[in-house]
N, C-alpha and C positions, 0 to 999 in steps of 0.2 A: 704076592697078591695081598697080602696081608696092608701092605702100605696103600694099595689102591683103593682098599674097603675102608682104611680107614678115613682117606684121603675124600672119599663119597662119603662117609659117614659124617666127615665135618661138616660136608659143605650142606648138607642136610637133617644137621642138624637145628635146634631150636633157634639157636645162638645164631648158625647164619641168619632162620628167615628172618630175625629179627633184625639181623644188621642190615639184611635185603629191604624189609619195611622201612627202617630208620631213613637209608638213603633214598629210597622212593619219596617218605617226607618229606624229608630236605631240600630234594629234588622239585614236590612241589611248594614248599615256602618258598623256596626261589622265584621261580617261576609266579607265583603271586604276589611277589614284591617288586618283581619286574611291572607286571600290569599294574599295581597300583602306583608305580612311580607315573608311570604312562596316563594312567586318568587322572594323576595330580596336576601332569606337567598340561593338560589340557584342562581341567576346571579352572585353574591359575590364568591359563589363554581368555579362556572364555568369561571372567572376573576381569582381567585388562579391557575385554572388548567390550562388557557390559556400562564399565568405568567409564571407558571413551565417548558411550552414546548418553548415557547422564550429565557427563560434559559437555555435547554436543546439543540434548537437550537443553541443558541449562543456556547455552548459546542463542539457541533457536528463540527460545522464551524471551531471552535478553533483545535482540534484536527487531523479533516482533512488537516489542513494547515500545522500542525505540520508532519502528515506521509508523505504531499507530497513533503515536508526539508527532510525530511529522506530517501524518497526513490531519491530526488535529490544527496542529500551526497553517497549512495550506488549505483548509476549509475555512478558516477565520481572515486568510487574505485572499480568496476567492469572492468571502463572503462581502469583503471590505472592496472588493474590485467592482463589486459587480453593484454593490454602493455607487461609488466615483462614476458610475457606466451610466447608472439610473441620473446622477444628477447632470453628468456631461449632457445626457438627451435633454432633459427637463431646460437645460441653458442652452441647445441647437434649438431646442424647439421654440422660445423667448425670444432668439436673436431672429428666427426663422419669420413669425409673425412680427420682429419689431420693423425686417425687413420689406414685407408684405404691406404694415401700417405705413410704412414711411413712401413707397412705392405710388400706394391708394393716395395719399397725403398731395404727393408730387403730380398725380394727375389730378385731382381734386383742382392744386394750384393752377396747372396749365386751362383745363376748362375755367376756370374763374378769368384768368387771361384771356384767353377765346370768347370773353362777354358770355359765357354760360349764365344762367340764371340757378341760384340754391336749389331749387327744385332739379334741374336736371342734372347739376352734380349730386345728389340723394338717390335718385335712379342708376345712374352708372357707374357710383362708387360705393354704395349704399354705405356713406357716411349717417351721419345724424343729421338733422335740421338745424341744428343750431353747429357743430361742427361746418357745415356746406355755408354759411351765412356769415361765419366769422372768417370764412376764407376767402368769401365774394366781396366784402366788406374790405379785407387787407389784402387782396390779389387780383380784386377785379379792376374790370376796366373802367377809369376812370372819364365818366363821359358829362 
């Protein structure tokens, strides 16, 4: 019996609990090192994914600036279109009346042919008077 008391009396003594605390410690530095390897290997994730969207912003920014050059260039040839648009009418509208004048003109002539009198080419063509006379004078009937 002698061995078995003494055998309890080591394991109970100072020097175990101490060696029992020691690897408790150790047991938890481990364990501590493990989690913080673990929220490194994830701060490190989350610093790559941070990176990507700065680059992503930087992207965004970049392209942005680029479509609002493009839609500046395509406001300035809208702007120039609708120029040409304005003047194409302004010259429909010229040739439109030149063809109307010329129309008025040609019946003008034929009443002057028809023996009309200035007076009633002014009514039915509402030329001018002196217009209606210089065309009865060179179109009319010669009587």
């Amino acid at each position: 019996m002698d061995l078995q008391v003494l055998i309890i009396d080591y394991f109970l003594s100072e020097r175990a609990g101490m060696i029992i605390l020691l690897l408790a410690l150790i047991f938890f530095v481990i364990q501590q090192n493990k989690t913080l390897a673990g929220i490194e290997k994830e701060l490190l994730s989350v610093r790559d994914k941070m990176s990507k969207l700065v680059n992503r912003t930087d992207d965004t920014t970049s392209d942005l600036s680029s479509l609002t050059s493009r839609i500046s260039n395509l406001s300035g040839a809208v702007s120039q279109a609708t120029t040409v648009a304005e003047g194409t009418k302004k010259e429909l509208n010229m040739l439109a009346e030149g063809i109307n004048s010329e129309t008025v003109f040609n019946e003008a002539i034929d009443l002057a042919r028809k023996g009309s009198s200035a007076d009633d080419i002014v009514t039915q063509t509402k030329l001018s008077k002196d217009q209606a006379e210089t065309i009865v004078r060179f179109h009319g009937s010669k009587v």
